[in-house]
N, C-alpha and C positions, 0 to 999 in steps of 0.2 A: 715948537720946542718946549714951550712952558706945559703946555697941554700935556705932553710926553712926561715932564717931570712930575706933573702934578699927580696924573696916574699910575708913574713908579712911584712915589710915596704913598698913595692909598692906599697901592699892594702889596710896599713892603709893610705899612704900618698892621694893616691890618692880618696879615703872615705874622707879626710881631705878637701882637694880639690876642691872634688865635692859638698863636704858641702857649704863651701867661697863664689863658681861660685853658688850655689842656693839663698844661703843669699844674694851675688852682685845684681843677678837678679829682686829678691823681690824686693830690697829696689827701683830699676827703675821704675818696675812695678807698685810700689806705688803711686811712683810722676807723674807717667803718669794717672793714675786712676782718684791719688785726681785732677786732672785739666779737667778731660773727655775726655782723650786720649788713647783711648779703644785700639783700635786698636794695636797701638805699646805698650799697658799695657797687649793686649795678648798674643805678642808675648815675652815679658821678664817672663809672669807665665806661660807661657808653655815651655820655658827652663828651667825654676827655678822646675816644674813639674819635667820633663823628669831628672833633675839631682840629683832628689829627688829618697832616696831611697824605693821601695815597704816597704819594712819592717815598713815604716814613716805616715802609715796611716793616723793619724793626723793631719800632714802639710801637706797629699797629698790631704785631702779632703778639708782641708781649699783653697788650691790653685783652685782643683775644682771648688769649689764658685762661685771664682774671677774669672777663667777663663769664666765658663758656663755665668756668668753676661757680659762679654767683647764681647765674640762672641754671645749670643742675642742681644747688642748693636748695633753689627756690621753688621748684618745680618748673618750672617756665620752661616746658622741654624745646617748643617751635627755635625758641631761639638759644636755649644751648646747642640745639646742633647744627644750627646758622654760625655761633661764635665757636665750635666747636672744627668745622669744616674749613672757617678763618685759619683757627689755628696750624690744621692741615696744608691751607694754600700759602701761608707766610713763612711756611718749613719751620714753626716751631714744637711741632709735634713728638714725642716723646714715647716710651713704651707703652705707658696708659692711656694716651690722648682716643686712640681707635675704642680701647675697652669702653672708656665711657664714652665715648659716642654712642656704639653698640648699643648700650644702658639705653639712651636718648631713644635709638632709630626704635627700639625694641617699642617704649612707649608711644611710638608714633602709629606704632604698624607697618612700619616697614622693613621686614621681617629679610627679606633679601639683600638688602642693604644692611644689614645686622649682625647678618648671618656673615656676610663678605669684613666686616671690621672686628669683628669676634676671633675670625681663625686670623688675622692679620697680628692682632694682639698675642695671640698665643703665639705665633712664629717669634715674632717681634720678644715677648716677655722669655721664649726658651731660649734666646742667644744671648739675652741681656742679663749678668752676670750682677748687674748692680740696684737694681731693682727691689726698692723696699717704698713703701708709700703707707701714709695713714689709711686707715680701713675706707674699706671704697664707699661706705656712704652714710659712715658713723660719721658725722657733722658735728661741729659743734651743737647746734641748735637739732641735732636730732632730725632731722627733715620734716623743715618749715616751721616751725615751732609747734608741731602737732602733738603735743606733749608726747611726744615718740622717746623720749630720751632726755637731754641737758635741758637745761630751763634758759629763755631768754633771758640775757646780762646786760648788764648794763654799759655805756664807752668808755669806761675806768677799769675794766677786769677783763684779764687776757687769758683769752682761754686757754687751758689744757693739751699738752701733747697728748693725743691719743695711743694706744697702742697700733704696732703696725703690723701690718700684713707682710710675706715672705713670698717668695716668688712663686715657692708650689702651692700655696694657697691662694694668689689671684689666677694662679694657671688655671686651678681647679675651679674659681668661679667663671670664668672666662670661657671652659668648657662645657661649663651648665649652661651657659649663659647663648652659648653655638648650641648645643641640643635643643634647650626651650624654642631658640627662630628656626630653628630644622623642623620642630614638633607641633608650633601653635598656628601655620594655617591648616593640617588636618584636625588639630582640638575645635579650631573654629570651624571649619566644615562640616565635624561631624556630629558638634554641637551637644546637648544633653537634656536631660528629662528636666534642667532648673528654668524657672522662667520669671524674667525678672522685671521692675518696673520703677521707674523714677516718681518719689513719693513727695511730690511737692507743697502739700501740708508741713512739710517737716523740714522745709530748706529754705534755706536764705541766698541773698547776692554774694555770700563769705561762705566759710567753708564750715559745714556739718557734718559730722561723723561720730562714729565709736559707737553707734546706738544699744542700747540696754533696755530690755522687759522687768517689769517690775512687776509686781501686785497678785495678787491672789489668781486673776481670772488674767492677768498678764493685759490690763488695762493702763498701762502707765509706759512710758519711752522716755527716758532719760537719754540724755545724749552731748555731746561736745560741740562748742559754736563761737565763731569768732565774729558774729553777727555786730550787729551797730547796737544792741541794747544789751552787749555785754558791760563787765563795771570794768569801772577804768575809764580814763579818759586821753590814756596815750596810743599812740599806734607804734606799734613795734618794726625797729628797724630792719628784724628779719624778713618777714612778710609784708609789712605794709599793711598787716590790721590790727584788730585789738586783740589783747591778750582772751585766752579762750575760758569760756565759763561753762558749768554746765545748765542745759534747758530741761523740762520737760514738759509733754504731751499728754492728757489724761483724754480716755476713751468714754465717752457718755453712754448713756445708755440703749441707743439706737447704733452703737457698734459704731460711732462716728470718731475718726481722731480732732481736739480739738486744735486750734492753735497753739502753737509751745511756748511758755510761758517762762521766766527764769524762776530760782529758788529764790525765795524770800526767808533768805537767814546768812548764819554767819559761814555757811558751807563757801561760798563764790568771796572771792578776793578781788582786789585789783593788778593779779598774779594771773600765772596758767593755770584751771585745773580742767582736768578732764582725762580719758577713756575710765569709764569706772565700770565697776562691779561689784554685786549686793553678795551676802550672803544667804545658805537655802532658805533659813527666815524671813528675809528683806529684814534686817533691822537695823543690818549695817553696812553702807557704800566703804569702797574703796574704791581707791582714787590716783589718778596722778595730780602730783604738785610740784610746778618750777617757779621757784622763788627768784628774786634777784636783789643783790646787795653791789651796793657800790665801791665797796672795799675787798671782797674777796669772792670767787668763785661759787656759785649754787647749782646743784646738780638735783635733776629728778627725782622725787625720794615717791614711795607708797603713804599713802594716809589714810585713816578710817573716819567717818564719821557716823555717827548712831543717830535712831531716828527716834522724835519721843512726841507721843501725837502724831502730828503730820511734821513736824520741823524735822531739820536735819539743824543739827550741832557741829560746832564750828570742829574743824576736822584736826588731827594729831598725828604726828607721825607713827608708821610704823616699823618697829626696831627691827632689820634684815641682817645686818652687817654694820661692823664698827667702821668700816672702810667707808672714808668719808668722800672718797676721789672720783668714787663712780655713780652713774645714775641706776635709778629701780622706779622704773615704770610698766605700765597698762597691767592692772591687777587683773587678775582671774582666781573663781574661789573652784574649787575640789566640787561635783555633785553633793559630796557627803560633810563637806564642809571643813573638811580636816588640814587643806594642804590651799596653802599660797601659789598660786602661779606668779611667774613676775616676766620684766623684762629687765636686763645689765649686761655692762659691759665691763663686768667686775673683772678680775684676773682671774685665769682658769678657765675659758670661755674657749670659745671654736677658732673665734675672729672678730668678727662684726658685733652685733647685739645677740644676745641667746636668750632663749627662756631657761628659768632656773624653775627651782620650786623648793619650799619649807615648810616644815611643820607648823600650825597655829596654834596658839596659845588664846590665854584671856589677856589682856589688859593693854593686846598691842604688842605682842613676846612672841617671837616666833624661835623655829628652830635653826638649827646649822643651813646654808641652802646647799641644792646639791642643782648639777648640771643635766639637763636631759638628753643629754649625749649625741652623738653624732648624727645619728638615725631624724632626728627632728633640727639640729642645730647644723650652720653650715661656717664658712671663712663671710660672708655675706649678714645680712640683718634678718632675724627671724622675730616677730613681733607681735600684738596683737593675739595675744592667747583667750581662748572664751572655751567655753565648754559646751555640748549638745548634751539635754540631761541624761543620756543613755551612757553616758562615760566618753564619746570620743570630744579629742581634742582638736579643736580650729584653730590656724595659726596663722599668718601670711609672711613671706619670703620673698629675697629678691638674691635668695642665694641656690635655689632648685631650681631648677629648669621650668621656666614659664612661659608665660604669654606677652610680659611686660610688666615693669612697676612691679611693684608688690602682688602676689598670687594668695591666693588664698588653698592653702594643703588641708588635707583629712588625717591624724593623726590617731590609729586605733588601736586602743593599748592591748595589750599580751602581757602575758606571767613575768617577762623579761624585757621587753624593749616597746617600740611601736610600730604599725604596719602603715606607711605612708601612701595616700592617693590625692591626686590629681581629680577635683571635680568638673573639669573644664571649662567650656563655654556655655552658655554668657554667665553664668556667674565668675569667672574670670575673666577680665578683658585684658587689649594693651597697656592700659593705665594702674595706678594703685588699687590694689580689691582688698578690705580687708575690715576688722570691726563685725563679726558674725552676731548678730542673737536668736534665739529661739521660741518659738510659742507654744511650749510648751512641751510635749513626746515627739511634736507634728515638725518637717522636713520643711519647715516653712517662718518667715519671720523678714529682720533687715539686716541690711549691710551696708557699710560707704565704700565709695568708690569715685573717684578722680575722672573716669572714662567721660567723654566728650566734654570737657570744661577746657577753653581754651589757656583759661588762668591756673589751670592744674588746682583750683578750688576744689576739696569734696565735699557728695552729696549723699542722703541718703536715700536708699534703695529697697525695696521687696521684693523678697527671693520666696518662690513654693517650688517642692520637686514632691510629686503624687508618689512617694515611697508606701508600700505596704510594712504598715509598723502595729504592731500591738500591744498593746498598753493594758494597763490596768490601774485605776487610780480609786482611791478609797478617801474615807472621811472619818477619824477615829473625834469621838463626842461622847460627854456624859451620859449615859443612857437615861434619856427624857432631858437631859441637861443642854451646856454648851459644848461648844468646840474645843478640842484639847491641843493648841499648838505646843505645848510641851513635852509630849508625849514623842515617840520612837515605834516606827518598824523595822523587824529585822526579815529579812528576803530569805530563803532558803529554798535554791530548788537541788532537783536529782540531776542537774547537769554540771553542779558544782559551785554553782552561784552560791553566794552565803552576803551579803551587806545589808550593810545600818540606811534605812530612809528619812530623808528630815520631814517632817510636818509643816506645813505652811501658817501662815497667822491663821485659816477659815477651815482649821482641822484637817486638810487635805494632804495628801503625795500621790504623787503618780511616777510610773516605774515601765519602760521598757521590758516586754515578755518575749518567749523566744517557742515557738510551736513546739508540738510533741515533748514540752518538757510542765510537770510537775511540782507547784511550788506550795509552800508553806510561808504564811504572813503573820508572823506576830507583834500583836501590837500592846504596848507597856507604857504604865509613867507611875511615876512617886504616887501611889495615895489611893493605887485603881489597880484591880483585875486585870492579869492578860487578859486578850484577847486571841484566840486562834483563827484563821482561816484560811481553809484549802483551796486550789485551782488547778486545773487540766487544762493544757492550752493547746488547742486542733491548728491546723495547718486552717488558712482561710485564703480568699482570693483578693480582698479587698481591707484595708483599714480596718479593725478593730479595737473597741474600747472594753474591756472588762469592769465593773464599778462593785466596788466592794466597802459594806459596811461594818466599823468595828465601835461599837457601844461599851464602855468601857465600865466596869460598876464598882462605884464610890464604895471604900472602907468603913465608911465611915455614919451612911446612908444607908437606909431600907432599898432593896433593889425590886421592878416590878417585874414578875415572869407573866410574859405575855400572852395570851391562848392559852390559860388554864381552862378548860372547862369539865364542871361535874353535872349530874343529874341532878334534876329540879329537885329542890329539897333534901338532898342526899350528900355523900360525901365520896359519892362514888363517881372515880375520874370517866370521862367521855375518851373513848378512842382517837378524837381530833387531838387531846393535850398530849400524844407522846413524844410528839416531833418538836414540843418546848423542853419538852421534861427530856431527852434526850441533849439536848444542846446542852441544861444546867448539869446533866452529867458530863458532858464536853470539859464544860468551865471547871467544876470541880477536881476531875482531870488535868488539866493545865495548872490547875494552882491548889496543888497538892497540900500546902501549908495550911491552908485555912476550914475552920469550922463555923459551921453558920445555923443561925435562926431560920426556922423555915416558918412561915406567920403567913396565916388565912386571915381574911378581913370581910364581913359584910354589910350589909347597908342595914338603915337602921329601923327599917319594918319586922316587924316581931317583937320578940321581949327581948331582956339582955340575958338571959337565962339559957333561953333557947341559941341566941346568934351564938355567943362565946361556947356550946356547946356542940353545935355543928360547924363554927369556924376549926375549932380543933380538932374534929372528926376527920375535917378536908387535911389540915395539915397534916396530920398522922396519917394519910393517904398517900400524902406526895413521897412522905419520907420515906414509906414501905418500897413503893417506885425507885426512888434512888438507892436503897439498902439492894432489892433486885437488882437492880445494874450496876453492883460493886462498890456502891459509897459504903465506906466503913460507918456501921450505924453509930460510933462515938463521935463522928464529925457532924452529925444532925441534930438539931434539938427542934422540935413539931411547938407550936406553940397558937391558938386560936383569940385573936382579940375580940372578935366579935363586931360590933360597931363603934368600940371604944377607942379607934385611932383613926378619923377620917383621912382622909388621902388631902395631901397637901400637893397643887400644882405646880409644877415646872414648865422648864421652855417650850421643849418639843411640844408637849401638850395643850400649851395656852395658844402655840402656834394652828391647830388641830382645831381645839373651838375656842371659835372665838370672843365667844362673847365669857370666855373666864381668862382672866390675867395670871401671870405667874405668882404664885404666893396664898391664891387665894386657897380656906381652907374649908372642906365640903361637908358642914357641920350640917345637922336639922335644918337648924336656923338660916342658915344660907341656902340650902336647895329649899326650901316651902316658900324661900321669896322671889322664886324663879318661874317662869313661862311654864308646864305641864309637862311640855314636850325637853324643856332643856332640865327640867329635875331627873325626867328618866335617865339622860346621858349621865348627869353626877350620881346616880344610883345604879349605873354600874361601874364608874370607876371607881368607886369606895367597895366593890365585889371584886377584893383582886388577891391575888397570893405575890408573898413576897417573900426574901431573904436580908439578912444581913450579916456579914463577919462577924462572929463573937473573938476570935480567936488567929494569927495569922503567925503562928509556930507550930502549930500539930506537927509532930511528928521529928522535932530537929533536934531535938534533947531526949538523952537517956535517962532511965533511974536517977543516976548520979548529975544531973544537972550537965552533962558534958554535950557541946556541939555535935551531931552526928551529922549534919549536912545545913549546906546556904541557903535562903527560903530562893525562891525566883519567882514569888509571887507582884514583885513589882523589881522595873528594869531593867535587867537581862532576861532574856528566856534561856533557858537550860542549854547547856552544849549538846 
């Protein structure tokens, strides 16, 4: 009998007990909940679960709930629809409980079982009259704290009601949602031209994503990382890691990626930042930032930071909206650099999170934002905006009809709206796909994605699809000079095409062609000569590159026309210089305003009597040539220096030979102290014809001083 007692009190004490440690747990779980600290609010109801007796179905399903709500939060799909299916079996299942299941099974791949909770939810949500619930998967924390959205907060600040969803608009995703598990095991069957690979140079045990090309030759990967060598020394209670910083990767010279490294500057916090994007110059990131305060609510905002040297500068907000209640995150810049992309869950929106877009300004000013309407935004989260340089837009969604998780859509704009597709398999999988970048014109680059990580961590990916694309990419530079990153193209074909090109820092753009069509490239900047050039583009079978040079000639500087030649001793032009002398009537042509110096130069063998007398023989040659092919003879003046202005070197040319540096100047004195062989090369470069602007108004003023027309000799080309 005592034995008997002793082991009814063991079993009542510790029944006691275990009650205490489930109620302690709860009450943790609460306070971590109500602040959106899922994460560790799953782990105190899944011990408050497990110390729950089976017999307690009531509390076990209520915990369910909370738990299946925590881990969809958190990614943790295995076991939200473990606690998900709980909730199912203890009948506390409600109209939404199938929908997000669904959501789960979807990320699982198990598409039939998806498929069967999807049309359950739709029966179920079209009889239920009272059905209104927070957007299905605008979280506080944004999903995960992947700077998706709200920033983690701290356990003093209570989040935000969000706005809700209506019953025809979870019907409506619910629908998409049965079409996507109806649709994606023939997308996975039938698979597609992309082919993808896990880039583990670039991944950690935590989760990496948002990846971004940088740099001239797209040598550089910036990217988002919750890795152990981010700053910070707390781990967040949403996730369970460190707040996210950004990395980056530089490409050596053997085409190798190296290890990613973080910034060293004041761009990284002991804050979230990350998915960013440069603009066409790289000169300045933008960025997501979730701050957090102790006293009052912090929400996602856009930041820019500028680059000077190699640093980046500690980053600034940028001004969207006075509206301080909503988040503005994953920036994305316009091709042409004009137009904000964002992500909010501002008012006025679809549902969920939408991409907007505004105009840019300087100083961090933007415009009004406006909504991208229906057509790309859904009741669901549409996120993750990047651009391909050809103008379309990459987005990912978990409100169109997919494969699972977040999809990644093709967005291709039109005069009015945009044309949405589905790129399939495997660049989409069941999991999160999303985070697109580009290398360049080329169908090829990285992406993150969630797919086979059982921690629902993301990682980054390489995507190529063998698209036949045609390009054309140029390099506008001082002629003999430098690179002109300040400089503009404007694109003009006979298919309608008309836009502005940015310049990269190493004088480059490259541009998207389209066969059987005809363009026109003009290239401009403050201080310098247009530039004209033509292209015809043939239909082809495979990849092509176009490369087009635009030399651009300084105001201000003698310019060199290149393949002059005349007859030995004579002033009489060679048949080979028409095809220069043609182009300098091109340029005159294009830049109608200006009048110029036309100047022969020879080398300094003979007398000065003689040179200065057959140097201006030639120039009043050239000029004759261009008065024949329409130059107005008042915009010419022939002038012959003889040997009396040696050719002073530049870049392009010191790069040519080498053994003279830029600056140096090709006096007597300087070639007779040269090798025999290297005076003859300075003894025909000081044998050149050249020009320069006297004048860059011809023509714009009347008698009376009055404006007759705008020069367009620099910055716009003519309408």
């Amino acid at each position: 009998m005592r034995v008997f007692y002793k082991i009814f009190s063991i079993v009542i004490g510790t029944i006691l007990l275990t009650g205490c440690g489930a109620e302690k747990a709860i009450k943790k779980a609460e306070k971590f909940y109500a602040v959106g600290e899922y994460y560790d609010a799953a782990a105190q109801y899944k011990k408050a679960y497990a110390q729950t007796p089976p017999k307690e179905k009531e509390k076990r399903g209520e915990l369910s709930v909370k738990m299946a709500i925590c881990y969809r939060r958190i990614n943790s799909t295995s076991k939200a629809i473990a606690a998900y299916n709980n909730v199912i079996r203890y009948k506390k299942a409600d109209s939404l409980t199938h929908f997000y299941l669904a959501q789960q099974l979807m990320k699982n791949g198990s598409y039939k079982d998806a498929a069967k909770n999807f049309q359950i939810a739709i029966d179920s949500l079209s009889i239920d009259h009272t059905t209104k619930v927070d957007t299905v998967s605008k979280d506080n924390n944004t999903k995960d704290s992947k700077n998706r959205g709200k920033s983690e907060r701290s356990d003093k600040v209570i989040p935000k009601i969000l706005n809700s969803l209506d019953k025809k608009q979870l019907i409506s995703l619910a629908k998409n949602g049965l079409k996507g598990a109806r649709q994606a095991p023939d997308w996975k069957k039938e698979g597609s031209a992309y082919t993808v690979k896990r880039m583990e140079i670039f991944n950690s045990r935590r989760a990496d994503y948002s990846p971004m090309l940088a740099g001239d030759d797209n040598d550089q990967l910036y990217f988002t990382s919750t890795r152990n060598e981010a700053q910070g020394d707390e781990y967040s209670g949403i996730t369970g890691t460190k707040a996210a910083d950004i990395f980056f990767s530089q490409k050596d010279d053997k085409d190798k990626w190296g290890r990613p490294q973080s910034i060293d500057s004041e761009l990284n916090t002991d804050f979230d930042e990350g998915a960013c994007a440069f603009s066409p110059d790289g000169r300045t990131m933008y960025l997501t930032q979730c701050l957090t305060d102790a006293n009052y609510p912090r929400y996602a905002t856009v930041v820019a930071s500028n680059r000077s040297d190699a640093s980046w500068s500690k980053a600034t907000e940028v001004k969207i909206s006075k509206d301080t209640l909503s988040s503005y995150a994953h920036p994305a810049i316009s091709p042409d650099g004009e137009w904000l992309y964002f992500v909010s869950d501002m008012p006025g929106g679809m549902g969920g999170y939408d991409i907007w877009r505004c105009r840019l300004y300087g100083n961090n000013e933007t415009g009004g934002a406006e909504n991208l309407g229906a057509t790309v935004n859904t009741p669901g989260d549409e996120m993750f905006p990047t651009f391909r340089p050809n103008g379309d837009l990459y987005f990912s969604s978990n409100g169109h009809p997919g494969m699972g998780g977040l999809d990644i859509f093709i967005a291709k704009p039109t005069e009015t709206s945009w044309i949405l597709e589905h790129p399939g398999f495997p660049l989409n999988s069941q999991g999160d796909d999303f985070g697109m970048t580009f290398e360049g014109m080329k169908n090829q680059g990285f992406f993150s994605s969630n797919r086979g990580d059982a921690r629902g961590f993301d990682h980054i990916f390489s995507f190529f699809n063998p698209d036949i694309i045609q390009t054309v990419k140029g390099w506008v530079y001082e002629q003999e000079g430098y690179e002109l990153p300040a400089a503009q193209v404007y694109m003009v074909g006979n298919d309608g095409t008309n836009i502005r090109l940015s310049v990269r820092g190493d004088g480059s753009f490259e541009q998207v062609i389209k066969p059987n069509v005809d363009y026109v490239f003009m290239a401009t900047c403050k201080g310098y000569l247009n530039h004209q050039q033509q292209l015809r583009v043939k239909p082809v079978n495979a990849s092509e590159e176009y490369v087009l040079q635009f030399p651009l000639y300084n105001i201000t500087a003698p310019v060199l026309i290149e393949n002059i030649f005349y007859d030995f001793d004579k002033a009489t032009l060679r048949p080979e210089s028409s095809a220069a002398l043609d182009s300098l009537v091109d340029l005159l042509n294009q830049n109608s305003h200006i009048t110029i110096e036309l100047s022969s130069h020879t080398d300094y063998k003979g007398s000065d009597q003689y040179n200065e007398r057959l140097s201006q023989q030639r120039a009043e040659s050239v000029v004759r040539y261009l008065i024949q092919h329409g130059i107005a003879e008042d915009r010419l003046t022939p002038k012959g220096y003889g040997e009396g202005m040696p050719k002073t070197i530049k870049k392009r040319v010191a790069e040519k030979y080498k053994f003279l540096k830029e600056g140096d100047k090709l006096t007597e004195e300087f070639i007779n102290a040269l090798p025999e062989e290297q005076q003859e090369t300075c003894n025909q470069l000081n044998r050149r014809t050249e020009f320069r602007v006297l004048q860059t108004t011809y023509g714009m003023f009347d008698r009376a001083g009055k404006l007759i027309q705008t020069p367009t000799t620099e910055g716009q080309p003519k309408d």
